[in-house]
C-alpha positions as CSV (number, residue, x, y, z in Angstrom):
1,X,-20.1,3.9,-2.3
2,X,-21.1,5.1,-5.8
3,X,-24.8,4.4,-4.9
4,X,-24.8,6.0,-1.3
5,X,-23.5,9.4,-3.4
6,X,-26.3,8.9,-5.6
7,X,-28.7,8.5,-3.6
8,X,-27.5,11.6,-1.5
9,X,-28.0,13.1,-5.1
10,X,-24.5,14.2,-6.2
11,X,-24.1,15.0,-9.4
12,X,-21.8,13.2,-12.2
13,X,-19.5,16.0,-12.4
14,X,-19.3,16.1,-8.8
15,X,-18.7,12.5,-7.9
16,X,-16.0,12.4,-10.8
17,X,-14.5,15.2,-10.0
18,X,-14.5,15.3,-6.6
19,X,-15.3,12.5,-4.4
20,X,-13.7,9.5,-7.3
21,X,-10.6,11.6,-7.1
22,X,-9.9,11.5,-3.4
23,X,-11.7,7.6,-2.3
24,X,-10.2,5.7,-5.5
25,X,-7.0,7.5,-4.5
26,X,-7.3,6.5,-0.7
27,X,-8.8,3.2,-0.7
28,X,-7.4,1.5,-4.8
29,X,-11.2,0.6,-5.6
30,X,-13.2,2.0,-7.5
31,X,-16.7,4.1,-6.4
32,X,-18.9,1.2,-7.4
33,X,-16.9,-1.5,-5.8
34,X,-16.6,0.1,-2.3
35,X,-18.2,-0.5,0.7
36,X,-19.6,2.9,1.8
37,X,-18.1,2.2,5.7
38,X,-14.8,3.2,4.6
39,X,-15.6,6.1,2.0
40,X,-17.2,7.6,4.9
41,X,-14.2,6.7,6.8
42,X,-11.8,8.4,4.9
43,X,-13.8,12.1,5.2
44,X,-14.3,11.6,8.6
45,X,-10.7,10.4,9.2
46,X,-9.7,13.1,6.5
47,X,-11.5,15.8,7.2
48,X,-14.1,15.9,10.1
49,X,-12.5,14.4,13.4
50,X,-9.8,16.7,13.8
51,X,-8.0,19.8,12.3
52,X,-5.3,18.2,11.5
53,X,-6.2,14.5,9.9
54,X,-6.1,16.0,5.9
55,X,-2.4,16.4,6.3
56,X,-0.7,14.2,4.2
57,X,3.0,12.7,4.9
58,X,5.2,11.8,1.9
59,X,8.6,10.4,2.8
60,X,11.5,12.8,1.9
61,X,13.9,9.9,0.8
62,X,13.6,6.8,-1.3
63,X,12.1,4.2,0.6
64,X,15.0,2.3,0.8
65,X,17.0,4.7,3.1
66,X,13.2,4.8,5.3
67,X,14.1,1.5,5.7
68,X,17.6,1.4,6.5
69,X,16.4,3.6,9.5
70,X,14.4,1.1,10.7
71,X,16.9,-1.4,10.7
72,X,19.5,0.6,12.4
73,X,16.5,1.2,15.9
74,X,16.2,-2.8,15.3
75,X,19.8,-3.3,15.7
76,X,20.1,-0.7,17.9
77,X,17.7,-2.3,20.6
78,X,20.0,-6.1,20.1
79,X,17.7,-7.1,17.5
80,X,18.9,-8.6,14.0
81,X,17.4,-8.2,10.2
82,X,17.9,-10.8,7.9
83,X,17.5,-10.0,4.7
84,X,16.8,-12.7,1.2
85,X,16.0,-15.1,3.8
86,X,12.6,-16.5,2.5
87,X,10.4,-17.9,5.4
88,X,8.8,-21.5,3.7
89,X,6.4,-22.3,6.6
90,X,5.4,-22.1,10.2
91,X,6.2,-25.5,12.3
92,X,3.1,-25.6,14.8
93,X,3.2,-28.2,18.2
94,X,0.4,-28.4,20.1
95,X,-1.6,-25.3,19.1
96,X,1.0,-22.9,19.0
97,X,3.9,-21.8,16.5
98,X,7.4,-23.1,17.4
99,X,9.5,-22.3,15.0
100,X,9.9,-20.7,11.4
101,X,11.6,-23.0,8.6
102,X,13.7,-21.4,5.9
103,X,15.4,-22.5,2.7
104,X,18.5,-25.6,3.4
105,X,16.5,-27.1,6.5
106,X,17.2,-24.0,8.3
107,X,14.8,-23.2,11.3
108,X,14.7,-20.5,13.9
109,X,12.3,-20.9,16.9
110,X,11.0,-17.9,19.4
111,X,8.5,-17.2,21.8
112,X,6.2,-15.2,19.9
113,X,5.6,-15.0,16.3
114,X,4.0,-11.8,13.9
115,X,3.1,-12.7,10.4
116,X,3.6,-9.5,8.7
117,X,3.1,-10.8,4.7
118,X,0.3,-10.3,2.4
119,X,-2.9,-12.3,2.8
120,X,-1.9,-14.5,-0.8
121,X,1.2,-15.2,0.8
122,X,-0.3,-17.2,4.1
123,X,-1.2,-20.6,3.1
124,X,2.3,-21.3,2.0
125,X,3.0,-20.3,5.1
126,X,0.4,-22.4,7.5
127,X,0.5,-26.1,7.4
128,X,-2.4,-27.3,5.5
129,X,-4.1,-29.2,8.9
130,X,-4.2,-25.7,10.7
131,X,-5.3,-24.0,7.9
132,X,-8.8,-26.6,8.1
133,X,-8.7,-26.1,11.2
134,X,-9.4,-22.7,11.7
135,X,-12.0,-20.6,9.6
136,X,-9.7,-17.4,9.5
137,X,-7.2,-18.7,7.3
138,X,-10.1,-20.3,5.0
139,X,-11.1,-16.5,4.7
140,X,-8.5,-15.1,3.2
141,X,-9.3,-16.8,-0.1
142,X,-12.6,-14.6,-0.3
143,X,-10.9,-11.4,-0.2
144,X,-10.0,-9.8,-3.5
145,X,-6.9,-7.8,-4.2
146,X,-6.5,-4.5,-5.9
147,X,-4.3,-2.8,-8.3
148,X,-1.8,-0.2,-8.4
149,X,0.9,1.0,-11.2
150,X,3.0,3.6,-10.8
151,X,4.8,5.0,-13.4
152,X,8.5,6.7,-13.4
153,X,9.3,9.2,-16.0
154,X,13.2,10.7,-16.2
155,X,13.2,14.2,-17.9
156,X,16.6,16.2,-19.3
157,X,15.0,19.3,-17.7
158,X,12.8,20.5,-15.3
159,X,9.6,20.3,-16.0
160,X,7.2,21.2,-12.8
161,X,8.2,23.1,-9.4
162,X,4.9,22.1,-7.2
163,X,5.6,18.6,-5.1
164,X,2.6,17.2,-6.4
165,X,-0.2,17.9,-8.5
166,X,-3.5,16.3,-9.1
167,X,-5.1,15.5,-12.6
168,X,-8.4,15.0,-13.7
169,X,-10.3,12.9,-16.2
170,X,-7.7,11.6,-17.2
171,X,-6.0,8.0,-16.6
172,X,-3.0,9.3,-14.2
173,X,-4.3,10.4,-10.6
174,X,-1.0,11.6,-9.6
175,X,2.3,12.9,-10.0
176,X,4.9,13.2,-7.9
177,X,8.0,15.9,-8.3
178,X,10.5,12.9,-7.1
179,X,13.3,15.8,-7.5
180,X,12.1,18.0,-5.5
181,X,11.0,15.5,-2.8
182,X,14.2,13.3,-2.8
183,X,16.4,17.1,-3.5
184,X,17.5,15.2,-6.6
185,X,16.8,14.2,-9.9
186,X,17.5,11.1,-9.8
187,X,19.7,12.1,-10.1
188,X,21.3,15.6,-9.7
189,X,20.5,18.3,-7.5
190,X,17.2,20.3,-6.7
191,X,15.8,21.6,-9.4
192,X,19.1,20.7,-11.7
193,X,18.9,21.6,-15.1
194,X,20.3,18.0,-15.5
195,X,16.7,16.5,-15.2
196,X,14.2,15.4,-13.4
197,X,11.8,12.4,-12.1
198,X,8.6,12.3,-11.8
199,X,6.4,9.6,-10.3
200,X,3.0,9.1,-11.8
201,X,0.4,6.8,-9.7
202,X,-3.0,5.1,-11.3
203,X,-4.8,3.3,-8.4
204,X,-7.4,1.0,-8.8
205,X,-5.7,0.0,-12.4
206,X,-7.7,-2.7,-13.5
207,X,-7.4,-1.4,-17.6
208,X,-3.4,-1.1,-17.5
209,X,-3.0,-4.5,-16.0
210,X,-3.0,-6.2,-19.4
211,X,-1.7,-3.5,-21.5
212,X,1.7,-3.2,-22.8
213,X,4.8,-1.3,-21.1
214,X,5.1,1.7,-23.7
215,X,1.4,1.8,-24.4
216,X,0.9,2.5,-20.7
217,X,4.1,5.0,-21.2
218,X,2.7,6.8,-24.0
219,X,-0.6,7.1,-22.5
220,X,0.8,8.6,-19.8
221,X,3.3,10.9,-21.3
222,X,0.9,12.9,-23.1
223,X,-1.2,13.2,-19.9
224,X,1.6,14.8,-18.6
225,X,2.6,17.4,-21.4
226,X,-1.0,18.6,-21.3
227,X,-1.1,18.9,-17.7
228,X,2.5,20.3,-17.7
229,X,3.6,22.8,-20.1
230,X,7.1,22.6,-19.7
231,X,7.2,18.8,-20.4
232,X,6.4,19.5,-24.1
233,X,9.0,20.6,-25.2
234,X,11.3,18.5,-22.6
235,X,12.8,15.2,-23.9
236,X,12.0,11.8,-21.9
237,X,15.4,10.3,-21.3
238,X,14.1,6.9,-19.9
239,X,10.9,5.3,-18.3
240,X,9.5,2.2,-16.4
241,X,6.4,1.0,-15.4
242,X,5.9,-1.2,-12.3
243,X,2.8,-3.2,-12.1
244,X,1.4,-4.0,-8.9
245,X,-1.4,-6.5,-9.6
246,X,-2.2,-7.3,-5.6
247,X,-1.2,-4.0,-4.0
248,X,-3.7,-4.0,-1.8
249,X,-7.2,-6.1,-0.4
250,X,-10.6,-4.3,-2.1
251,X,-12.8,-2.9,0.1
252,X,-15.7,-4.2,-1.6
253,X,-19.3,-4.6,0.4
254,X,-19.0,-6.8,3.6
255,X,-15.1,-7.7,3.2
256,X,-14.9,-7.4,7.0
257,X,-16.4,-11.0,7.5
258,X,-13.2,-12.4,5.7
259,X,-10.6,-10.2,7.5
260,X,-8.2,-11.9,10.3
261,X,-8.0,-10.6,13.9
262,X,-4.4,-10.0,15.1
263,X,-4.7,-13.2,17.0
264,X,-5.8,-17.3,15.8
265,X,-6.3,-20.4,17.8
266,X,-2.5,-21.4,16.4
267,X,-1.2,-18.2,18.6
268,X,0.6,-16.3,15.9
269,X,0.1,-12.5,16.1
270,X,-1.5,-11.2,12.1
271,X,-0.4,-8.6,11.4
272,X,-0.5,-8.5,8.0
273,X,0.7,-6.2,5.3
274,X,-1.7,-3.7,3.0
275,X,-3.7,-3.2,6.0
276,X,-5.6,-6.6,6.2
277,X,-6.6,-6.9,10.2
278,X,-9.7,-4.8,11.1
279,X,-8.7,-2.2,13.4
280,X,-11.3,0.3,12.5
281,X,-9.0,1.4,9.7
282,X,-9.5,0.8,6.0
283,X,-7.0,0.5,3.5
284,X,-6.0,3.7,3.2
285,X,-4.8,4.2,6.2
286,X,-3.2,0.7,6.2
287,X,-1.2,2.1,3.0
288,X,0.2,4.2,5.4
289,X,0.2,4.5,8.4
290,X,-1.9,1.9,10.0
291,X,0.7,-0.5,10.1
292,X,1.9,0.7,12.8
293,X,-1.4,0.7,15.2
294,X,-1.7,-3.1,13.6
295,X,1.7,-4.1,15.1
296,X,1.6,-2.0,18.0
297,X,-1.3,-3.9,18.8
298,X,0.2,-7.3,18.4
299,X,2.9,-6.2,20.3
300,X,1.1,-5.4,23.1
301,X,-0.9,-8.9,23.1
302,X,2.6,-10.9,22.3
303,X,3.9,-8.8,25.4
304,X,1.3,-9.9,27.9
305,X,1.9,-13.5,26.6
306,X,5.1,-14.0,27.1
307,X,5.2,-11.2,29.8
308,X,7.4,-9.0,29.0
């Protein structure tokens, strides 16, 4: 990507400033490790194929009440969520998967199957012999992951009134007015004076991986008192880091030979998480929303199998 701006003769400032700040953000890679398919992807998505696409949905609750919503339309419809129940490996008869082990001998067996996990996670998952057999799970060892830390800062006042705001040159891309999104602190109500959380994300964090909890605090504490007046004064009541060292695949030249289709010859539906099966989508949109075009898709192929 960083050499298909070049050569289209954007300048430094420009290309930091500018198109770094929205394709690092969107895809967790950085400029000279992307394949220029999906930068492109993301403006055209974005920007160019309808008035609409540049909106940008950010969910109102914490995530685990968006989930709990999901579980209760699962339930709803006579399904059932089981939760801290580790799956340990597919059991596969004659081509096809049979059944799903779990922890104390434990095995549950259906007619159709949807491996929804990240790509690290699926050769503990296929038996060894399938895995040989088959060059898309042999693939999944090429791909490279990505990195993404986020970092959560608790304030005793407030400190910013926008949602969100964007930085430059700096280490932190973004941060996120939790308060106001969430309509509490953390916490107290909107715009409380008893706090407030913010949410700071670096993606594409291949420096912080190896650096220290408070270092990577520090750093990004005093990004935010020079981006935010009011934080300088404001004391930081507590703070965490969370790390996530394979957050998502990279998008680096010609990953698309490595990534799964929804289907394999053992007839289990991929559909896996961070956005891995090619469905003219790249990562981005698998961070959000793509998910759901992945598994609408398997759905629809698990459907006419077992015709529903």
């Amino acid at each position: 990507m960083l050499e298909w701006l070049r050569r289209r003769h954007q300048t430094k400032g420009a290309i930091e400033r500018f198109w770094r700040v929205v394709l690092v953000s969107a895809l967790d890679e950085e400029l000279d490790k992307t394949d220029a398919r999906y930068g492109i992807d993301v403006f055209w998505k974005a920007f160019l194929s309808n008035r609409t696409g540049y909106r940008m949905g950010v969910p109102a609750v914490p995530l685990a009440e968006l989930y709990d919503g999901c579980k209760v339309a699962i339930e709803a419809k006579g399904g059932e969520i089981n939760l801290r129940a580790t799956a340990r490996q597919f059991k596969i008869e004659d081509g096809a998967v049979t059944a799903v082990q779990f922890d104390a001998g434990r095995e549950e067996r259906a007619d159709a199957f949807i491996l929804a996990v990240p790509h690290t996670a699926v050769a503990d998952l296929i038996p060894a012999d399938a895995q040989r057999k088959d060059s898309i799970f042999r693939n999944l060892a090429m791909l490279k992951t990505a990195p993404i830390t986020g970092v959560h800062l608790w304030f005793d006042r407030e400190v910013m009134t926008e949602p969100f705001v964007t930085l430059l040159d700096t280490t932190t891309q973004w941060i996120f007015n939790k308060s106001a999104l969430y309509g509490s602190p953390n916490g107290a109500g909107k715009n409380s004076a008893k706090g407030q959380y913010l949410q700071l994300v670096v993606s594409a964090s291949y420096n912080l991986l190896q650096k220290p909890r408070q270092e990577i605090i520090d750093l990004c504490l005093k990004e935010v008192r020079q981006a935010l007046p009011a934080a300088r004064d404001a004391n930081l009541i507590k703070a965490t880091v969370i790390k996530e060292a394979a957050a998502t695949f990279s998008p680096e030249p010609g990953v698309d030979r490595w990534r799964p289709k929804q289907e394999t010859s053992v007839q289990i539906c991929f559909s896996l998480a961070i956005g891995l099966t090619p469905v003219g989508l790249p990562p981005w949109k698998a961070r959000c929303a793509a998910a759901i075009w992945r598994r609408k898709r398997c759905y629809a192929k698990k459907a006419a199998r077992i015709n529903l």
